[in-house]
N, C-alpha and C positions, 0 to 999 in steps of 0.2 A: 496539075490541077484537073481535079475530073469535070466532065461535063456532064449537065444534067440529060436523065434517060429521058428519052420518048414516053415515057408513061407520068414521070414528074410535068413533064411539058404539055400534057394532054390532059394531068389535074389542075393544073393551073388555069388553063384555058374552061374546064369547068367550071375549077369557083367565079371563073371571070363571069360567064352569061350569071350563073346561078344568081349572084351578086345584081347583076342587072336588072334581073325576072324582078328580086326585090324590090329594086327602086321602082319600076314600075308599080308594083304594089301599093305603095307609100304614097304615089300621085302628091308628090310635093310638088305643085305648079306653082305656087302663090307664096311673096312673103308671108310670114304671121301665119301661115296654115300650120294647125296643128296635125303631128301624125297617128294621132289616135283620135279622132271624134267623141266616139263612144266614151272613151275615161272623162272625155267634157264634161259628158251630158251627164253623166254620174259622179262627177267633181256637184254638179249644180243642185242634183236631189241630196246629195250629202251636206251641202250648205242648209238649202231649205230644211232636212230633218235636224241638221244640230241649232239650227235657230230657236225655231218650234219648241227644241227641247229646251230650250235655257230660257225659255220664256214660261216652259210651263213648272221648272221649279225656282225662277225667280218671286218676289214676293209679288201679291195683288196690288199693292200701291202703284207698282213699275208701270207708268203710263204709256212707257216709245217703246215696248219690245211688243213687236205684231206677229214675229212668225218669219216675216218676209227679213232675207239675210243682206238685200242691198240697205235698206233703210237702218235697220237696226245696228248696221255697220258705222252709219256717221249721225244719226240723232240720238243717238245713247251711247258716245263717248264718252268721257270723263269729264268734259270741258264742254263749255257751249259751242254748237256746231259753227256759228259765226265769228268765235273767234277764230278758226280752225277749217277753213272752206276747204283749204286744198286735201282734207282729209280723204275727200267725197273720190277722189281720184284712187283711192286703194279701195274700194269698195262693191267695184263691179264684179258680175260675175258671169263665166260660159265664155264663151271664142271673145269676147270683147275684155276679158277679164286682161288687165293689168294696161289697159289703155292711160296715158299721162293726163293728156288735155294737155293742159299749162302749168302742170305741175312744178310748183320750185321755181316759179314765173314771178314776175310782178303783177300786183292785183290793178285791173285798169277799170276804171268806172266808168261806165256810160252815163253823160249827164247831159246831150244833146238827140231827142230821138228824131231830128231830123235827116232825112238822105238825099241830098241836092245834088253829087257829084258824084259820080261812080268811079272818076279816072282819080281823083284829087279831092278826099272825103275831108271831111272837114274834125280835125283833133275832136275829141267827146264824145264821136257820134260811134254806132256798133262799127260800121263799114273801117270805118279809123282802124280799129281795136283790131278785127281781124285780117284783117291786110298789110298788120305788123310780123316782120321774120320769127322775131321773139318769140318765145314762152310767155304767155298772157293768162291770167286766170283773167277773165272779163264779168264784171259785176255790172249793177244797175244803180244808179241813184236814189229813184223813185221809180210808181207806177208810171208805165206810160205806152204808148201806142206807136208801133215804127212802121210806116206804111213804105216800102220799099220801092224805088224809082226801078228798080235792075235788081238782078240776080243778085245775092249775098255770097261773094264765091268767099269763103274760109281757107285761113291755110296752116299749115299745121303747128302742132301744139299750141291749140286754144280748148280751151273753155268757157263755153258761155252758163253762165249759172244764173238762172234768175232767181234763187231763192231771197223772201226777204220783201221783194216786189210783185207787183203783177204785172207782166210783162208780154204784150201783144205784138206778133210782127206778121205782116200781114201783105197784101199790097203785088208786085212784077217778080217772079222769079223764087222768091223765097232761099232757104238755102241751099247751098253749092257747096260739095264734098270732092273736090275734084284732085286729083293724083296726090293726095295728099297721108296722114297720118295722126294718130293718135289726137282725135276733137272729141270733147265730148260734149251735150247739148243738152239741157238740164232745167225741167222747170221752168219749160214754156211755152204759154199760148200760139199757135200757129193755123192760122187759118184762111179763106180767101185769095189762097196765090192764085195770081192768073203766069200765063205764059210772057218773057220779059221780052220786050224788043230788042236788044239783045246790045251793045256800046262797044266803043275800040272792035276789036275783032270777033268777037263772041257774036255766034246768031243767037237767033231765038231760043229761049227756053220752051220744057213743056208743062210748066206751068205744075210743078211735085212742090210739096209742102218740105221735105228734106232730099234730096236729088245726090246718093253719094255714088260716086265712078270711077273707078279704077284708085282706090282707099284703100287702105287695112286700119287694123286697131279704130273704133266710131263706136262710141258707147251714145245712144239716144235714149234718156230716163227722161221718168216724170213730168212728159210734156202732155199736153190736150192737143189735137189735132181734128180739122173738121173741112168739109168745103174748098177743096182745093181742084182747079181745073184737070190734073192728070192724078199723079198718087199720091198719096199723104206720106211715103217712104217708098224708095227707088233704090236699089243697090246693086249694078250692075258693073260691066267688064271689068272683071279680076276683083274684085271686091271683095274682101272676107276679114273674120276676124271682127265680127260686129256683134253687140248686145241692145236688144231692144226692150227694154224693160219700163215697167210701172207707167205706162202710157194710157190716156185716155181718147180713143177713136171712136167719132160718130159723124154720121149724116155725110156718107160717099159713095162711091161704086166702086173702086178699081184701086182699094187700101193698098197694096203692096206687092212690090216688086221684086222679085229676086233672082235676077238672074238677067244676061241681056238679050241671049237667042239660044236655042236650043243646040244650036251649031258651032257656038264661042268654047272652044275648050278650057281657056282657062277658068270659064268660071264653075268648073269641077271643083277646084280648089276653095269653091266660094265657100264659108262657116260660119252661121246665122244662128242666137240664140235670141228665142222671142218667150219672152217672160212675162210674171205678171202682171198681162194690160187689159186692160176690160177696150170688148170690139162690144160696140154699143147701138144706139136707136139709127135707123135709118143707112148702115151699109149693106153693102149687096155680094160680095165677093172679092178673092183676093185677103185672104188675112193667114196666111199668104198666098200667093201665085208663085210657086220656084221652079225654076231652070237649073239643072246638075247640083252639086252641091251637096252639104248637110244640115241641112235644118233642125234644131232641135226645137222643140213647140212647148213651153211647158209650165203649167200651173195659172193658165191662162184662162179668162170670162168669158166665152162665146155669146153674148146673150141675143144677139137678132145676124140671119146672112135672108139675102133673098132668093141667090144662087146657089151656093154654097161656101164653105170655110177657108178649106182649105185647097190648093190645085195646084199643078205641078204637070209638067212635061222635060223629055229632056235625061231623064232617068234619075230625078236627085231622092236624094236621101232623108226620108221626113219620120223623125223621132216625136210621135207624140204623148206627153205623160202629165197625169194629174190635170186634163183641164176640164171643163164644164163647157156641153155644145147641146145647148136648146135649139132645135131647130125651132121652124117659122110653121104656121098651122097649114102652109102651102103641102099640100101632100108631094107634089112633084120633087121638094125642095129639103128631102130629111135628111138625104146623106150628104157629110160632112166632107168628104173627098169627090173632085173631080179630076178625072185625066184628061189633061185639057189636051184636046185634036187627036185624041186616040179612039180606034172605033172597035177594039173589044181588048180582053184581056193576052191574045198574044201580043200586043208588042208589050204593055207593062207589067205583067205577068210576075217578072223577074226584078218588077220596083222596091226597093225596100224603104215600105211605111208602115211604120210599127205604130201601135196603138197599148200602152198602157197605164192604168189606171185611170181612166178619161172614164168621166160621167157623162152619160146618155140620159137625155132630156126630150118631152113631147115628142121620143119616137126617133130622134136621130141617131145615126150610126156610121159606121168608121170602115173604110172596105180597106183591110190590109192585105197589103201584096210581100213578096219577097223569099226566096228558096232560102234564105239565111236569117230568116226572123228570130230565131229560135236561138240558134247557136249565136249570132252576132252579139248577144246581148246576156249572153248565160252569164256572162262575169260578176253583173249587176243585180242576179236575182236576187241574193243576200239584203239591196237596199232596195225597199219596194217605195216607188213615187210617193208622195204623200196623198192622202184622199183626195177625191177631186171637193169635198163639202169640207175643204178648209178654205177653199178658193175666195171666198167671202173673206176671211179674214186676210189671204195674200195682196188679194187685191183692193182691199180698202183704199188706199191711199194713191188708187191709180191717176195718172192728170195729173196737175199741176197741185201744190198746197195750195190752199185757199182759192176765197171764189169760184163759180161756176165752172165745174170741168167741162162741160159743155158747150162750145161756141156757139151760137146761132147763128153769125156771121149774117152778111147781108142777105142771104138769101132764105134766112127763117126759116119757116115751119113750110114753105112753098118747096122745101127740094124733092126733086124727083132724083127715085130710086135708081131711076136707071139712065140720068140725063149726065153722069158724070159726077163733079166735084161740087160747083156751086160757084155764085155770081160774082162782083167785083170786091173791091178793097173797102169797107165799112171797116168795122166793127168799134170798142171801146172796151177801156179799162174798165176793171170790176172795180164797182162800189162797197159799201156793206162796211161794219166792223171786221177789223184785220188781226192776226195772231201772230206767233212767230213766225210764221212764214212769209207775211205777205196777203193782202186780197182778203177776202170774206174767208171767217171762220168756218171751219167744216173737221172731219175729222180729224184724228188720233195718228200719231206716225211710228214708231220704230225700235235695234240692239245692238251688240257690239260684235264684230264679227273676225273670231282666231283661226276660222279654220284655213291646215296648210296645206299646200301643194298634195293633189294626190297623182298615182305614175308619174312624177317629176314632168312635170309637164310644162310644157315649152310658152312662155310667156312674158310679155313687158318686153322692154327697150332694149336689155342684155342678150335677148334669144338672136340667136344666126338667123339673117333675113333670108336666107335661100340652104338650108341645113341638106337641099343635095348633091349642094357644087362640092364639098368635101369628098365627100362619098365618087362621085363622079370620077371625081378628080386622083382618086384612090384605085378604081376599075379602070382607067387610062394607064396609070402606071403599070399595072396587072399584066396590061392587055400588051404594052409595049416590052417588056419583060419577059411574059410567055414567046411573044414572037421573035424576038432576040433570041431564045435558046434554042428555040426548032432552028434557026437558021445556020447558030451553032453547029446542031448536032449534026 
């Protein structure tokens, strides 16, 4: 038997690193991270354009087809959406895409909105619901108000869907995303969280309107958010794999979180898609704030900041396309990016934040950074974003259906800009004539949404939770191999 030469042994040992260099490349830290970003974010303008387009050769009578490809996905099915709830779970789209909830769950109704016990909740109530092992789609009975004793910790494969209802939760803590998977939160009022005393072992909260931590797969739609003592959404250590879409946000300071320190490496891996939400009267900054990462921003209502939009440190990656950013008549306050703790452009110099098709409004503008803006994204010039002057019609239906998207929560028309979240646990059910949704009539909703997989791209409950232990595990054999035959030889 021959052995192998010194020059087979010393190719070998090439592909070995070569192979390596790669996986570096690919910075697969994170379950659920996907290895391409970019095909995400162009997976999402390709949803949004083939909407758009089935909408505009559908016929004029067609009431539910807006444009926007989450909605038109499950209110202009074949069947009516309620007999058919867990449809709403194939519907999302961007790094949060193909998140379950409760999919394939039993449907469990909240018919008690009280929360007495936090160790030992009581059957009916939300806390019951999600603090079961199970797969649970969780529905609502009626309108009604849950002012929370404690933290709402959720555990995985839930759904909370308040469609149908008008549904307030309010009150210590709010909700809790913690080491968990595939929840989705859906069409509901959230406001007034303060920070929770904290019960059993758990300390204090800090008081975030949705708080997810060390998560994958969290799709958050169609809630209104207002008035909460820290952020209105939080997604921090190792976190990724999130969609945040058709949300209604107003009257805060410090909207959102992404990321946990500049220092946390995993949350490199972190992969945020923030969709059509309208950032509305009375915020101040933070929509978002990221830390490493890729953020993609897009088809989104900037309509008031007082700081600015968007910020970031940490070196992450912020795609933004299609949105509308009015800034505020503050002269000091027009640009829509800040590098937060940075004091010129050497250190972010080499950030990549891309800006396209974004509509500039009263004067604001978009500082892009990045040596790879250009080529990173050449793939995608073929599909150009949609206008940012359709954003009116994307984001129609941002909030909750029915009723006031706007909380006032207890602290009214008194909140200061710059005083945080807002005061304690009031608020109340919306009144008004009610529609299919739930709550006071308001507008128009949604279509049916075919489009498939584009670069086959890694998604739902069947993808490999760590796709580089393979690989890995494949360069170790390599590596023990090459070294065996030099020893050989």
């Amino acid at each position: 038997m021959l052995l192998p030469t010194f020059s087979n042994s010393i190719s070998l040992l090439f592909l070995f690193f070569t192979l390596l260099e790669a996986t570096k490349s690919l910075n697969l830290t994170l379950p659920h991270q996907h290895p391409s970003p970019d095909s995400v974010a162009l997976h999402v303008i390709r949803s949004v354009n083939a909407s758009l387009t089935r909408r505009q050769l559908s016929s004029s009578s067609s009431s539910c087809r807006t444009g926007n490809p989450i909605d038109d996905c499950w209110k202009c099915a074949d069947s009516d959406w309620s007999s058919n709830r867990q449809r709403l779970a194939d519907c999302s789209i961007g790094f949060g895409r193909g998140t379950l909830g409760g999919k394939n769950g039993k449907i469990y109704a909240v018919t008690d909105s009280s929360d007495n016990d936090p160790v030992n909740p009581t059957p009916g109530t939300l806390r019951y619901g999600v603090y079961q092992e199970e797969p649970l789609w969780i529905v609502f009975s009626s309108n009604m108000l849950i002012t929370l004793k404690h933290e709402l910790l959720i555990k995985s494969y839930k759904t909370l869907d308040g469609r149908g209802s008008a549904v307030h939760i309010t009150g210590y803590g709010c909700l809790t995303i913690q080491y968990v998977q595939h929840v989705i939160i859906h069409n509901l009022h959230i406001y007034d969280c303060k920070p929770s005393p904290g019960f059993e072992h758990r300390g204090k909260s800090d008081g975030d309107g949705i708080s997810i931590f060390g998560s994958q797969k969290i799709w958050v739609d169609h809630c209104s958010m207002s008035h909460c003592t820290d952020g209105l959404i939080d997604a921090v250590m190792g976190s990724t794999g999130i969609t945040i879409s058709n949300n209604y946000f107003t009257h805060h300071d410090e909207v959102m979180l992404l990321g946990h320190d500049d220092n946390y490496a995993a949350d490199t891996g972190m992969q945020v898609t923030i969709a059509f939400n309208h950032f509305g009267q009375g915020l101040v900054q933070r929509m978002p704030r990221c830390r490493r990462g890729y953020i993609h921003v897009v088809n989104n209502d900037f309509t008031e900041w007082k700081m600015y939009a968007i910020g970031g440190s940490g070196n992450p990656t912020i795609n933004s396309q299609g949105n509308r950013y009015a800034a505020p008549s503050d002269p000091s306050a027009k640009e829509v990016t800040k590098r937060v703790d940075s004091k010129d452009d050497g250190e972010w110099a080499n950030w990549n934040w891309r800006t396209e098709g974004d509509l500039m409004e009263n004067g604001a503008f978009f500082v892009a950074s990045g040596e790879e803006m250009s080529s990173m994204y050449s793939k995608a010039s073929s599909v150009d974003p949609k206008a940012a002057s359709l954003v009116d019609q994307l984001t129609r239906n941002a909030g909750v259906f029915g009723g006031p998207r706007d909380d006032v929560g207890q602290s009214g028309n008194s909140f200061s800009p710059y005083g945080g979240g807002g005061g304690g646990g009031g608020g109340g059910s919306s009144g008004g004539g009610t529609n299919d949704m739930g709550g006071t009539t308001r507008g128009s909703s949604s279509s049916s949404s075919d489009d498939s997989d584009f670069f086959r791209m890694i998604f739902g409950s069947d993808a490999p939770s760590r796709p580089r232990l393979t690989l890995l595990f494949s360069l170790l054999m390599i590596l023990v191999l090459s070294l065996s035959t030099l020893l050989l030889w």
